[in-house]
DRENDO-1510 file (C-alpha; in Angstrom, 1 decimal, always signed):
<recs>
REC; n; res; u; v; w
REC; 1; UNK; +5.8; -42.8; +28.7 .
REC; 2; UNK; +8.0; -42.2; +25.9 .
REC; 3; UNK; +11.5; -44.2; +26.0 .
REC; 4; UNK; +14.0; -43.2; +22.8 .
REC; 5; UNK; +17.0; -45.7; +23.1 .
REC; 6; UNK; +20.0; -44.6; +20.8 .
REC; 7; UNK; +22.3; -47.3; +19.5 .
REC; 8; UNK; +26.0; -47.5; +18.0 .
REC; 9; UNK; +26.1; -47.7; +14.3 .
REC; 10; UNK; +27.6; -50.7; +13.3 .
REC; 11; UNK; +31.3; -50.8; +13.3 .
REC; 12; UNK; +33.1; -51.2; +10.1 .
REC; 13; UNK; +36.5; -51.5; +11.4 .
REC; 14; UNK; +38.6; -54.3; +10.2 .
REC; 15; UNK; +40.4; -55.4; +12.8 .
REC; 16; UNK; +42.2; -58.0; +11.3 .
REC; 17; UNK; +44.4; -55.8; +9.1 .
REC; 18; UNK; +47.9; -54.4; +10.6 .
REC; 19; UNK; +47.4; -50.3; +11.1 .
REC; 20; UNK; +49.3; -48.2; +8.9 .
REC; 21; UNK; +51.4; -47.5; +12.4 .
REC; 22; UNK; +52.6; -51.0; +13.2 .
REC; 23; UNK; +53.6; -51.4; +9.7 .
REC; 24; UNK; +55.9; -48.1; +9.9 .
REC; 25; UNK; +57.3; -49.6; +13.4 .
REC; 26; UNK; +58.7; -52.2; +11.3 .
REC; 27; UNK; +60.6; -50.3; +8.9 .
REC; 28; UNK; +58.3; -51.4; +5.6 .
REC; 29; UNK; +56.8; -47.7; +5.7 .
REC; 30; UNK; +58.2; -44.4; +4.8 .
REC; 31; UNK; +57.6; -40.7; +3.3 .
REC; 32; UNK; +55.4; -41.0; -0.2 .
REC; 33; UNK; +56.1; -44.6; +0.4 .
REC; 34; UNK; +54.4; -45.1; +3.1 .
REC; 35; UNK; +51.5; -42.6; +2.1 .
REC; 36; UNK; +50.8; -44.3; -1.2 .
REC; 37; UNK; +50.8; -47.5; +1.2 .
REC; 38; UNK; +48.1; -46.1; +3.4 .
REC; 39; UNK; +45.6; -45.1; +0.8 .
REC; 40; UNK; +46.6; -49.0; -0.4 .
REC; 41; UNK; +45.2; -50.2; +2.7 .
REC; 42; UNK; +42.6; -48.2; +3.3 .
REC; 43; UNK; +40.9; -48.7; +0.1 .
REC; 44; UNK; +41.4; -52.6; +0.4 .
REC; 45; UNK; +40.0; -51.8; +4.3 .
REC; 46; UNK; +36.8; -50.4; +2.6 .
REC; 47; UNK; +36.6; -53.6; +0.1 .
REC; 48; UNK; +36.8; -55.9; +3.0 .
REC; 49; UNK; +33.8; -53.8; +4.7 .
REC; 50; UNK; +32.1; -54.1; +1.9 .
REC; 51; UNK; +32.5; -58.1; +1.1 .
REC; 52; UNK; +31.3; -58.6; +5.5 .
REC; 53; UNK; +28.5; -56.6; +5.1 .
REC; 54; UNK; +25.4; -57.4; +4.0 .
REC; 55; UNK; +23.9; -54.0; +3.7 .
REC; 56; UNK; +25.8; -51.2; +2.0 .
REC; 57; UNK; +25.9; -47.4; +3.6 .
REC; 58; UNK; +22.1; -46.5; +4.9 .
REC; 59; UNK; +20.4; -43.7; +7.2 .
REC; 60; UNK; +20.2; -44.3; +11.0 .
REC; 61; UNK; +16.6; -45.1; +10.5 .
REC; 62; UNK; +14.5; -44.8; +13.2 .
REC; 63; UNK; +11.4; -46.6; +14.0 .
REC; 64; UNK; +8.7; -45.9; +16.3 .
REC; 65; UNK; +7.0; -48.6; +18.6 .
REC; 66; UNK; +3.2; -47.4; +19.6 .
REC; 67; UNK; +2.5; -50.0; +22.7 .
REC; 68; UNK; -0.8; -49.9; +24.7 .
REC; 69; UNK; +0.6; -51.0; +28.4 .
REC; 70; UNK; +4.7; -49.1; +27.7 .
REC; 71; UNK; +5.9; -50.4; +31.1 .
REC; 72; UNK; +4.2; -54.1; +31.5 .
REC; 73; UNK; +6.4; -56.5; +31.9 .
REC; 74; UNK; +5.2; -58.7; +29.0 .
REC; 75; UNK; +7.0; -56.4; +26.8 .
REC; 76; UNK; +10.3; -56.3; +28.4 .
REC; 77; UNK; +11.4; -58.8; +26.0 .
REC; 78; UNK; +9.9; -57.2; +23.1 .
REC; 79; UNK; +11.7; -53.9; +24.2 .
REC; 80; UNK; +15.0; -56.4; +24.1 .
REC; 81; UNK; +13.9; -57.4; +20.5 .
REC; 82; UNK; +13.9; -54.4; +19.2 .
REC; 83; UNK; +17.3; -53.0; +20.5 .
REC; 84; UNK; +18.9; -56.2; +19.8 .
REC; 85; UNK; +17.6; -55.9; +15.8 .
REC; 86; UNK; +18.1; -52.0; +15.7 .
REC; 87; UNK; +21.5; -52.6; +17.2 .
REC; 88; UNK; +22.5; -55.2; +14.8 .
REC; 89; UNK; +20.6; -52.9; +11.8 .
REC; 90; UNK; +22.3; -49.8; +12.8 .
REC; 91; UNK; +19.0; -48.3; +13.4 .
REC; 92; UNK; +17.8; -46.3; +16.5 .
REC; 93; UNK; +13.9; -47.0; +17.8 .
REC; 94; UNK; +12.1; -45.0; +20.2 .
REC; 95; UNK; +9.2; -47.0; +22.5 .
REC; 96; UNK; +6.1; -44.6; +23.4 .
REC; 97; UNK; +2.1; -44.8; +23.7 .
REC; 98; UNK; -0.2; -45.5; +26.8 .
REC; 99; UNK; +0.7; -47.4; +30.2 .
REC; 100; UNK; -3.4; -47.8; +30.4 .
REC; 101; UNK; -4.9; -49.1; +27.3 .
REC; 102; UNK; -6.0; -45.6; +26.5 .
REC; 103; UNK; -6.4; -45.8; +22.6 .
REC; 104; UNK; -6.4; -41.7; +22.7 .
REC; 105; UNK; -3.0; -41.3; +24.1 .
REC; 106; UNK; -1.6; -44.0; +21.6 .
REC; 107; UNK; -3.2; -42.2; +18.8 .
REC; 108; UNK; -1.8; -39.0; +20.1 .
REC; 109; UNK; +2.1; -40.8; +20.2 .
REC; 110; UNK; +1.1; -41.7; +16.6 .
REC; 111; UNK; +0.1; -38.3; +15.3 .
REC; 112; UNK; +3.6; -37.4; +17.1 .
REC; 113; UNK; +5.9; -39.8; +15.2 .
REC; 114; UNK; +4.5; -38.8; +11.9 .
REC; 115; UNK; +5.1; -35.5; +13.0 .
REC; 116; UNK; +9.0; -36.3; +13.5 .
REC; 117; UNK; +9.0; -38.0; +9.7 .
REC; 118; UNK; +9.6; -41.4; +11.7 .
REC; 119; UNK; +11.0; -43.7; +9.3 .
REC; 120; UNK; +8.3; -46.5; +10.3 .
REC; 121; UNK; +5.5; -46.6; +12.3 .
REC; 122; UNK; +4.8; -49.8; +14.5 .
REC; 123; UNK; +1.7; -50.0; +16.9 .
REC; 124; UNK; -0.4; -52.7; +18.5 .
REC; 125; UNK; -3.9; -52.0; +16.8 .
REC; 126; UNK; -5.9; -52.7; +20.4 .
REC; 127; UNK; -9.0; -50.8; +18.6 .
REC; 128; UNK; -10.5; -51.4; +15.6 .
REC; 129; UNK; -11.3; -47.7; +14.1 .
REC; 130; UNK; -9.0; -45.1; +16.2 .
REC; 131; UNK; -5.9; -46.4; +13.9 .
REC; 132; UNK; -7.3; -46.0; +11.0 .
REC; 133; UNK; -7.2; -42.3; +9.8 .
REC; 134; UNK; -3.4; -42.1; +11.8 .
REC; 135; UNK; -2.3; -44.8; +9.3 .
REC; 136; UNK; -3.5; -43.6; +6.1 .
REC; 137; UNK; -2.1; -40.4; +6.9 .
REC; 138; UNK; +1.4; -42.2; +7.5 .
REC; 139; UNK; +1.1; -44.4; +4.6 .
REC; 140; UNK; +0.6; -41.0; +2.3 .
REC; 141; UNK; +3.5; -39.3; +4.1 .
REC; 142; UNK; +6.0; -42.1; +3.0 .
REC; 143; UNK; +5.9; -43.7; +6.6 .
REC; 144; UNK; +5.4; -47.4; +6.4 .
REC; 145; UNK; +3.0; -49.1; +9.1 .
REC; 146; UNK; +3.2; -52.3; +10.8 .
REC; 147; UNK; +1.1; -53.9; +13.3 .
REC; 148; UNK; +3.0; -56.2; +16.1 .
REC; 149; UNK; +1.0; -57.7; +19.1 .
REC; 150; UNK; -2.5; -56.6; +18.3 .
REC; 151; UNK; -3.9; -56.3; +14.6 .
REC; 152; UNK; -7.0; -55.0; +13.3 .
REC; 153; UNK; -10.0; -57.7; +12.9 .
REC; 154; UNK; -10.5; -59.3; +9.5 .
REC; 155; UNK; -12.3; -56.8; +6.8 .
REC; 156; UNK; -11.2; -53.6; +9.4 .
REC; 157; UNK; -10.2; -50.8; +6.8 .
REC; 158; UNK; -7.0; -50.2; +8.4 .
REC; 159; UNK; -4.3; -50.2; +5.9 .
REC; 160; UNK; -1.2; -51.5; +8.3 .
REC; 161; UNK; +1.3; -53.4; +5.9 .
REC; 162; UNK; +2.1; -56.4; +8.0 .
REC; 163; UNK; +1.0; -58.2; +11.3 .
REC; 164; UNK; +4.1; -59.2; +13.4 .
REC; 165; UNK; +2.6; -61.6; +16.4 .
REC; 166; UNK; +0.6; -64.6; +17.4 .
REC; 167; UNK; -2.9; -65.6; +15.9 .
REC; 168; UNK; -4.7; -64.5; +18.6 .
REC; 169; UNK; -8.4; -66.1; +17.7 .
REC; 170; UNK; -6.6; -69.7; +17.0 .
REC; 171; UNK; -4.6; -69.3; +19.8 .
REC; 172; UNK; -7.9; -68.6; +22.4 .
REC; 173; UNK; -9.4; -71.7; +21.0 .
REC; 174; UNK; -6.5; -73.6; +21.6 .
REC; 175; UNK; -7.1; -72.5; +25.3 .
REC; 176; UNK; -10.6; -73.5; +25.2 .
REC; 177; UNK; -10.0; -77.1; +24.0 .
REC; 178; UNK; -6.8; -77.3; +27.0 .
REC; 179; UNK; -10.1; -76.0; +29.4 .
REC; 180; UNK; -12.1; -78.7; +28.0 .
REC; 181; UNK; -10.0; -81.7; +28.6 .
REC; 182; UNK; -9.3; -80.7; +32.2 .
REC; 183; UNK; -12.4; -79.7; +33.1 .
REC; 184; UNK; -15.7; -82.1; +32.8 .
REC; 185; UNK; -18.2; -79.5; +33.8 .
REC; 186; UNK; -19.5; -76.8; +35.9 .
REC; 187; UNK; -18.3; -73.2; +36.3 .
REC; 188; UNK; -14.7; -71.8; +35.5 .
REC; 189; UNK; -13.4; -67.7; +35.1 .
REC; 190; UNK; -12.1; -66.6; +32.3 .
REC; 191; UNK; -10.3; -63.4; +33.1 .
REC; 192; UNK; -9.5; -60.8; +30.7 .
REC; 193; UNK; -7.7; -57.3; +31.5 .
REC; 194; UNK; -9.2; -54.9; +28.6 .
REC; 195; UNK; -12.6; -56.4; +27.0 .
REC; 196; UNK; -12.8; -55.6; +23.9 .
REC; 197; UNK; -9.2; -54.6; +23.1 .
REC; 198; UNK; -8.1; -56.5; +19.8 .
REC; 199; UNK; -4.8; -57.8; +21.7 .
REC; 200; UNK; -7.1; -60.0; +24.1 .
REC; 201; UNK; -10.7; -60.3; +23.3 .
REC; 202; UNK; -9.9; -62.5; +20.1 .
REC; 203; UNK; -8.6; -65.1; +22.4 .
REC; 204; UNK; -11.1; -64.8; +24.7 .
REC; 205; UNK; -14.1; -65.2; +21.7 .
REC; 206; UNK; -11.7; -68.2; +20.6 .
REC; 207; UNK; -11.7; -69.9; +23.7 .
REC; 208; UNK; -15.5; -69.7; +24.1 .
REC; 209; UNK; -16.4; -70.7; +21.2 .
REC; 210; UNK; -13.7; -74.2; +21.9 .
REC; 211; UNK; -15.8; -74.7; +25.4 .
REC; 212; UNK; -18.9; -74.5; +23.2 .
REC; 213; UNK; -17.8; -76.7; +21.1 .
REC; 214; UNK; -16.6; -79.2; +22.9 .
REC; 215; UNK; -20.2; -80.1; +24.3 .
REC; 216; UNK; -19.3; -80.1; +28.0 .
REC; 217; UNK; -21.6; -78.5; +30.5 .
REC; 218; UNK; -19.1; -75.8; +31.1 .
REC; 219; UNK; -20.0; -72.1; +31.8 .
REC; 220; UNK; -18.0; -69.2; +31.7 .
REC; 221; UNK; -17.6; -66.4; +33.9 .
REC; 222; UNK; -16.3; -63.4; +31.8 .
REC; 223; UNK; -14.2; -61.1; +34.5 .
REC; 224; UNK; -12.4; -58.0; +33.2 .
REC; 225; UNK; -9.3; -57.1; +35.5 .
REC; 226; UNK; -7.6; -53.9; +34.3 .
REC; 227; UNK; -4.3; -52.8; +32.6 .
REC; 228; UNK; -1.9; -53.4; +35.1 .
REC; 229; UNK; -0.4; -55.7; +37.2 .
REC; 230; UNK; -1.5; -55.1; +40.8 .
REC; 231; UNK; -5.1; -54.7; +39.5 .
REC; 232; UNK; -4.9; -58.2; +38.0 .
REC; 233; UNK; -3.8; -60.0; +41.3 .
REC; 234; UNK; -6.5; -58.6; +43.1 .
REC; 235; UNK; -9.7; -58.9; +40.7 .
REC; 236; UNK; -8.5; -62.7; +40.3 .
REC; 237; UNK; -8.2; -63.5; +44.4 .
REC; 238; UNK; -11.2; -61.3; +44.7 .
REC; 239; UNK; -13.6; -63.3; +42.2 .
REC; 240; UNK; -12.3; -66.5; +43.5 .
REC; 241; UNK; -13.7; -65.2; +47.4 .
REC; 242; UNK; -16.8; -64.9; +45.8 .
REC; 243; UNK; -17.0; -67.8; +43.4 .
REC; 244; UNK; -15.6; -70.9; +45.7 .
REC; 245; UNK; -17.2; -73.3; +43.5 .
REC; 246; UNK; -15.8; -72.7; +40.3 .
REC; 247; UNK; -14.0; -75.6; +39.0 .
REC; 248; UNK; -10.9; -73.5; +36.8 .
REC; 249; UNK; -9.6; -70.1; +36.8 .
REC; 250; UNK; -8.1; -68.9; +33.4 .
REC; 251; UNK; -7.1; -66.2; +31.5 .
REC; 252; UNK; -6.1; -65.0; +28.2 .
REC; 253; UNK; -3.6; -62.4; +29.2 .
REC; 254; UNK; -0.3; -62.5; +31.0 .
REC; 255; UNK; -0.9; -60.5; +33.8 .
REC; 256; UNK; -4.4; -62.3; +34.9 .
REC; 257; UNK; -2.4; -65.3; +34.1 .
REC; 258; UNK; +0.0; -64.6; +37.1 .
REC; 259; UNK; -3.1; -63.5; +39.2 .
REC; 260; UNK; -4.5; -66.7; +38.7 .
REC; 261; UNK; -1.2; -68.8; +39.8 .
REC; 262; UNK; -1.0; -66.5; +42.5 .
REC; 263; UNK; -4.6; -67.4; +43.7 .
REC; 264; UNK; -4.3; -70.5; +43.3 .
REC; 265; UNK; -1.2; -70.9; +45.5 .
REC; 266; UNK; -2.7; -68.8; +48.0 .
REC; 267; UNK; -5.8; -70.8; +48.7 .
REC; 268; UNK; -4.6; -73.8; +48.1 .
REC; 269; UNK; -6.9; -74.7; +45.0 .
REC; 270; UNK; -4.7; -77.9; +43.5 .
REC; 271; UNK; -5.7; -79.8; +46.0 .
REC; 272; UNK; -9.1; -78.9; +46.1 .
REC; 273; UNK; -9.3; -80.0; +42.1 .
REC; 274; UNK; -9.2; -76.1; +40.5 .
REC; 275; UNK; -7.5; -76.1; +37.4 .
REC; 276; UNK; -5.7; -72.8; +36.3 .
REC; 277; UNK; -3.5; -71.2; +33.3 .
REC; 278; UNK; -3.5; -68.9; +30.2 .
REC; 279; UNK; -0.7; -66.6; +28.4 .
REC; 280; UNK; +2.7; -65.2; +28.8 .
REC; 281; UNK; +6.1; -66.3; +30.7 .
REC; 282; UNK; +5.9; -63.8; +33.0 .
REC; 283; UNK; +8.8; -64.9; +35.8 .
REC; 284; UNK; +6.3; -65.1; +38.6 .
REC; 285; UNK; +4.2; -67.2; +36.7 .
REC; 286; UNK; +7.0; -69.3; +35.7 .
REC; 287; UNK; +8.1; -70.4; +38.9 .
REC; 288; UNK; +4.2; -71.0; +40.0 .
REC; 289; UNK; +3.7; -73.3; +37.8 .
REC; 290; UNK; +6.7; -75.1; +38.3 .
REC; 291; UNK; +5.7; -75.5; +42.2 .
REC; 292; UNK; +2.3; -76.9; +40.6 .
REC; 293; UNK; +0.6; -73.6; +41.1 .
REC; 294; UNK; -1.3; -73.7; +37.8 .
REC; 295; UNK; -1.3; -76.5; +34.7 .
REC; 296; UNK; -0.3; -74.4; +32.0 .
REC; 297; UNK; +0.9; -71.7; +30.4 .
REC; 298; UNK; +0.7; -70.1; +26.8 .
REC; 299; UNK; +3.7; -68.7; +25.1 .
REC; 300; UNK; +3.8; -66.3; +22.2 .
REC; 301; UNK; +7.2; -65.0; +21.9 .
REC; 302; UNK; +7.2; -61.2; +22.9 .
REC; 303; UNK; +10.9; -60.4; +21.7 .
REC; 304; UNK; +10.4; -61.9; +18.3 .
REC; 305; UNK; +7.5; -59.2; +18.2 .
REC; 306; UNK; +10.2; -56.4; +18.4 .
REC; 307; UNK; +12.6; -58.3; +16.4 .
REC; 308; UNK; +11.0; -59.1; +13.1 .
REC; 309; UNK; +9.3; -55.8; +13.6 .
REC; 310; UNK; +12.5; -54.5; +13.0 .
REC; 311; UNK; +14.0; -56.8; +10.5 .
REC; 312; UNK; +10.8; -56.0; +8.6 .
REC; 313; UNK; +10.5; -51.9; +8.7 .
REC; 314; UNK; +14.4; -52.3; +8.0 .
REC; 315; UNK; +13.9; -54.4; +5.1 .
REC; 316; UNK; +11.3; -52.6; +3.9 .
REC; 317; UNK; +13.8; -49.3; +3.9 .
REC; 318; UNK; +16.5; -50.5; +2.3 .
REC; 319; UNK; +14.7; -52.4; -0.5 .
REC; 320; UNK; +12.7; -49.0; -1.3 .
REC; 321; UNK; +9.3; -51.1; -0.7 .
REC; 322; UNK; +10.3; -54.0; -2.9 .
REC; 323; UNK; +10.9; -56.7; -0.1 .
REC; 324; UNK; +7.9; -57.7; +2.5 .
REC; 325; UNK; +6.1; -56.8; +4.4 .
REC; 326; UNK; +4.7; -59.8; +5.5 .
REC; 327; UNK; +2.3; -61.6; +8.4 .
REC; 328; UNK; +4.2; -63.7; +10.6 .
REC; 329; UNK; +2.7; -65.8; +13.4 .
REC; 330; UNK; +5.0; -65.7; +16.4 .
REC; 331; UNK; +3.4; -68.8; +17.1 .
REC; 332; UNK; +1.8; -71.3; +20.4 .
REC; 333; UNK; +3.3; -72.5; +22.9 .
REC; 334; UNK; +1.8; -74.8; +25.8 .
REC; 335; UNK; +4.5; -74.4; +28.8 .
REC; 336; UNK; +3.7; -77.2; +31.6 .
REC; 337; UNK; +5.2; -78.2; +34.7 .
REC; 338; UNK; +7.2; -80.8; +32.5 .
REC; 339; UNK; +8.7; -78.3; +30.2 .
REC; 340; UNK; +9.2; -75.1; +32.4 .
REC; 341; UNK; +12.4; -76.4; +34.0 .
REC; 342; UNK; +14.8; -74.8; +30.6 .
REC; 343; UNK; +12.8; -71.2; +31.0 .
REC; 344; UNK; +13.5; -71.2; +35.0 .
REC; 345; UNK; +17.3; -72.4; +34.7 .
REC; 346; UNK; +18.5; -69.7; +32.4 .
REC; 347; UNK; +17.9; -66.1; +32.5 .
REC; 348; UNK; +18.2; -64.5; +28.8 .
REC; 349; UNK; +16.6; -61.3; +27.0 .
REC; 350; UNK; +15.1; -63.2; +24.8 .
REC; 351; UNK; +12.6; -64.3; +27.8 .
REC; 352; UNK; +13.1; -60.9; +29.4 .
REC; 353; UNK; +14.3; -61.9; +32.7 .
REC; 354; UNK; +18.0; -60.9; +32.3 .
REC; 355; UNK; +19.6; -57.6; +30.1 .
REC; 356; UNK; +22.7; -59.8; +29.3 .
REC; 357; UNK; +23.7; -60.8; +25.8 .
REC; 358; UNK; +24.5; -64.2; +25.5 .
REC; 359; UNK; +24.3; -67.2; +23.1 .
REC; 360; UNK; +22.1; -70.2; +25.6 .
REC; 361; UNK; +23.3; -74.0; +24.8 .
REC; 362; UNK; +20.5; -76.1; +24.0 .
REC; 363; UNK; +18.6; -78.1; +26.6 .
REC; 364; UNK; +18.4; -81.5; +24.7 .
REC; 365; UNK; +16.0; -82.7; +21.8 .
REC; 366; UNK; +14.2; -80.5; +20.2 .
REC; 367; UNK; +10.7; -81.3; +19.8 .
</recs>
C-alpha cells in the first residue's frame, strides 16, 4: 500500500500589509509613482517574510515513511504526525511498505525510494539484518536514514542515523513489574502479534525477564496472534476458551491489547479475578477500559513518531548534516481507568481518533 500525500508549501503572504490596489483606491498611488511604490512594498513584503520565518527558501523535500502494518490503526496518528510536520515544514512525505509484517515487501518500498532520490528514508527496523545493505546503500547515495517505531537491537550493524520512538525493552519490563503486582501467581498470556519482530519482541523479552525477577510463581504463556486486527481478537478469545484458568491476559502490542479487553468483556473475566492490559490507545480499547474491561493500558505516542521524524530528516536537510540526528524516547505511559476519562472526552489527531486540527484546553494539573 503506497499512500503519497502532497501538501501546500507554506504561505508567505503578508497579509497584514495594504495591496498595492487598495492603496491606488485611495488616491496615494499613481503612474511611475505608484510603480516605484509597488517595488517599495514588495521588497519590504519580502523583508517581513523573511524576519517570520524561521527557515529561508528550501526544496519541497520529500521524505519517505517504510511502515510494517501501512493501514493498522496504531499508525493513524503517526500518519497525522507526519502531515502535520511536513505541512508546517513545507515538505511532502509519502507512507508505503507492508500491511503484513513482510520484511521483503518493506525492503522492496526501500530499494524504491532510493530509486526516486527520496530526500530521507524513514523505516521501522522490525528485522535485524534485511535493513542493513538497503541503508548503507542510502547513506552512500546522500539519502539520510532514520529509524521510528522499531530500531535495530544494540551492536546490529545497521547504520540508521537516529531512533525516533519508545524504549521498547524498558518499556516490556515496566509491563512485567505492573503484571507482578497484580498478579500473586499462577498462569497469565502474554500475547504478541509478530514474534521476533524488533517492534514487539523487545517488550515481550522485557516483560519476562520483570516476572522473573520479581520472584512470584508466575508462568507465562507466549501466544503469537498475527499482523492484523481481526486476527488478534480471535487468537486472544480463542486462547482464553482453552486456558480458563489463567489468572491475566496481556499483551505487548496494540492490537492484542484490544483483543484482550474485548475478551475480557465478553466473558466476564473482572469478576472472576482475570487481570488484563498492554500497549497502545487504540479507541476500542479506550473505552474498555474505562467500563473496567482491562486495568491498564501503555501509551507511547504514535504521532510524535511521525512528527519528530520529520522535524528531524528536515533539520537534518536544511543544516547540510550539521544539526541531529538524535534518539528520542517517545516515552511510557500507564493509562488506567482513573486517567482515561481526558483521552475519551476529546477526539484530536494527535490520538488519532479525529482528522480535525485543533489546539485541546488542558484537563487540569499536570502530573
Amino acid at each position: 500500500m503506497s499512500e503519497e500525500q502532497d501538501r501546500p508549501a507554506v504561505s508567505s503572504t503578508d497579509t497584514s500589509s495594504p495591496s498595492t490596489a487598495a492603496l491606488r483606491r485611495r488616491g496615494l498611488l499613481t503612474g511611475a509613482t505608484a510603480g516605484a511604490a509597488a517595488t517599495m512594498l514588495a521588497g519590504l513584503a519580502t523583508q517581513a517574510r523573511a524576519a517570520e520565518t524561521a527557515f529561508p527558501d528550501h526544496p519541497r523535500w520529500k521524505f519517505v515513511f517504510i511502515n510494517h502494518v501501512t493501514t493498522n490503526p496504531f499508525f493513524v496518528p503517526t500518519q497525522y504526525g507526519i502531515a502535520d510536520a511536513c505541512k508546517l515544514l513545507g515538505c511532502s512525505y509519502q507512507w508505503t511498505g507492508s500491511e503484513t509484517s513482510d520484511a521483503g515487501q518493506m525492503v522492496n518500498a526501500f530499494n524504491a525510494a532510493i530509486a526516486s532520490k527520496a530526500d530521507a528514508i524513514a523505516t521501522c527496523l522490525v528485522d535485524p539484518k534485511a535493513f542493513n545493505d538497503p541503508t548503507e546503500r542510502a547513506l552512500a547515495a546522500g539519502i539520510p536514514v532514520f529509524a521510528y517505531n522499531a530500531d535495530a537491537p544494540p551492536g546490529s550493524d545497521n547504520k540508521r542515523l537516529a531512533y525516533i520512538g519508545q524504549d521498547l525493552y524498558k518499556a516490556g519490563y515496566a509491563l512485567g513489574e505492573k503484571i507482578a503486582s497484580l498478579v500473586d501467581g499462577g498462569k497469565v498470556a502474554l500475547f504478541i502479534a509478530t514474534p521476533g519482530q524488533l517492534n514487539i519482541q523487545p517488550r515481550f523479552d522485557g516483560a519476562k525477564d520483570a516476572i522473573s525477577k520479581s520472584g512470584k510463581s508466575i508462568t507465562v504463556d507466549e501466544i503469537a496472534t498475527g499482523p492484523t486486527l481481526n486476527e488478534e481478537i480471535g487468537k486472544v478469545q480463542a486462547y482464553y476458551l482453552g486456558h480458563q484458568d489463567v489468572k491475566g491476559l496481556f499483551a505487548v502490542d496494540g492490537g492484542s491489547t484490544q483483543g484482550v479487553a474485548m475478551a475480557i468483556k465478553l466473558y466476564n473475566l473482572a469478576k472472576k479475578g482475570v487481570h488484563g492490559g498492554g500497549f497502545d490507545l487504540l479507541p476500542k480499547t479506550l473505552e474498555l477500559i474505562n467500563e473496567g474491561f482491562g486495568d491498564f493500558t501503555i501509551d507511547q505516542q504514535p504521532y510524535l513518531q511521525g512528527f519528530y521524524t520529520v522535524l528531524e530528516a528536515f533539520l537534518f536537510k536544511a543544516s547540510g548534516g550539521l544539526v541531529g540526528p538524535a534518539d528520542i524516547n517517545t516515552g511510557l505511559k500507564f493509562v488506567t481507568k482513573e486517567s482515561v476519562g481526558p483521552y475519551l472526552a476529546t477526539k484530536t489527531r494527535y490520538e488519532g481518533n479525529s482528522g480535525a486540527p485543533q489546539i485541546v484546553p488542558s484537563h487540569g494539573p499536570i502530573g
